[in-house]
C-alpha positions in Angstrom: 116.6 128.0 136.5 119.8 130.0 135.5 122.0 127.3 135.1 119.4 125.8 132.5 119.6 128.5 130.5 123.6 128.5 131.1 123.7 125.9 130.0 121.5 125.8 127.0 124.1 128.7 125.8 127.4 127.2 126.7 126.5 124.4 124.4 125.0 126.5 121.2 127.9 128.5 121.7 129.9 125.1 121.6 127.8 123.9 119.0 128.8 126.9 116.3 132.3 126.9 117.4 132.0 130.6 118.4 134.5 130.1 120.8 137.0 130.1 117.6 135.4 132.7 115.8 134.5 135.3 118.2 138.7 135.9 119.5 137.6 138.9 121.6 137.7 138.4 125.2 134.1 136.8 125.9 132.0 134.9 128.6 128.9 133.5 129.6 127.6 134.5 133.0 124.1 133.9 134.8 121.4 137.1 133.6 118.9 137.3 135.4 116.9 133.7 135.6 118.6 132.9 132.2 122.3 133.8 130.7 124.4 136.1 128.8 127.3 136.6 126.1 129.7 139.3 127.1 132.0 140.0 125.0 134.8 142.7 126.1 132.5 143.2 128.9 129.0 144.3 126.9 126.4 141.7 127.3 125.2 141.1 123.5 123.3 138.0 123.5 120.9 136.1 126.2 119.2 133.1 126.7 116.4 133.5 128.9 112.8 132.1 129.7 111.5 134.8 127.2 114.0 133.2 124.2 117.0 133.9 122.8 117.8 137.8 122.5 120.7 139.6 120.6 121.7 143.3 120.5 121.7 143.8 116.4 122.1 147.2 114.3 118.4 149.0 115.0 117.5 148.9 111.4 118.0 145.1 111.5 116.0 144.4 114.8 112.6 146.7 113.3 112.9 144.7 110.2 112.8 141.2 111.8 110.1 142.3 114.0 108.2 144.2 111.2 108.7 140.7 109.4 106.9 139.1 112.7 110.8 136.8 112.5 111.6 138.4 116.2 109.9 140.3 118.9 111.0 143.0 120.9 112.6 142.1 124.2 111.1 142.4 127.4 112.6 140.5 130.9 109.9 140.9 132.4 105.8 141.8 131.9 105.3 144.9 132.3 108.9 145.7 131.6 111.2 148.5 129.4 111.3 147.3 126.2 115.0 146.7 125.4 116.4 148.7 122.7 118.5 147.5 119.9 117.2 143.9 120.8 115.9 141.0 119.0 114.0 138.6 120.6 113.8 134.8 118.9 111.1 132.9 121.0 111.5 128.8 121.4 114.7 128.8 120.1 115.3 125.2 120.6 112.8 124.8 118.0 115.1 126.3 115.6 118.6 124.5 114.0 121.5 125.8 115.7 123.1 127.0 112.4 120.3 129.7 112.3 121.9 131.8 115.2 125.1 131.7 114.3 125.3 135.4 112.1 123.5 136.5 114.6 125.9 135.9 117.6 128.5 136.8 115.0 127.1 140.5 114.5 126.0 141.1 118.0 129.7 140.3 119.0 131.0 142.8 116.5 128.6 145.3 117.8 130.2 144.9 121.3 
């Protein structure tokens, strides 16, 4: 299931050309059962069976979740809730350009 959701990233992250923006040293390694951004070794981003996550500025993430946009991230039920996360559920669902400032400011943030 891992390499579905490596996938999936690989080719949004293809998709927005991030691999020319984001000039940091960065990857995308199995997480998990889904996938993660690294960049200079910090994960920042994921794409998992729970949605697409990023790590965003605190006062950003309560906002799109007080806006109902983004949920807080959880791996698993039951879980921590991650801090400093946004979670995006279905983001297939969504156009490709909408993640894009996202992965842009989570990358800055690493």
């Amino acid at each position: 299931m891992a390499k579905a959701y490596l996938d999936k990233l690989n080719e949004l992250i293809e998709e927005l050309d991030l691999e020319y923006e984001v000039v940091l040293g960065w990857e995308v390694r199995h997480f998990f059962s889904g996938a993660a951004l690294y960049v200079n070794g910090t994960i920042c981003a994921s794409w998992s069976p729970v949605g697409l996550a990023f790590k965003l500025p605190g006062q950003e993430v309560e906002s799109l979740i007080s806006r109902g946009l983004a949920k807080p991230l959880k791996y698993f039920p039951g879980g921590h809730i991650k801090k400093e996360y946004a979670l995006f559920e279905n983001p297939a669902e969504n156009k490709a350009g909408q993640w894009k400032k996202y992965f842009m400011k989570a990358a800055r943030l690493a």
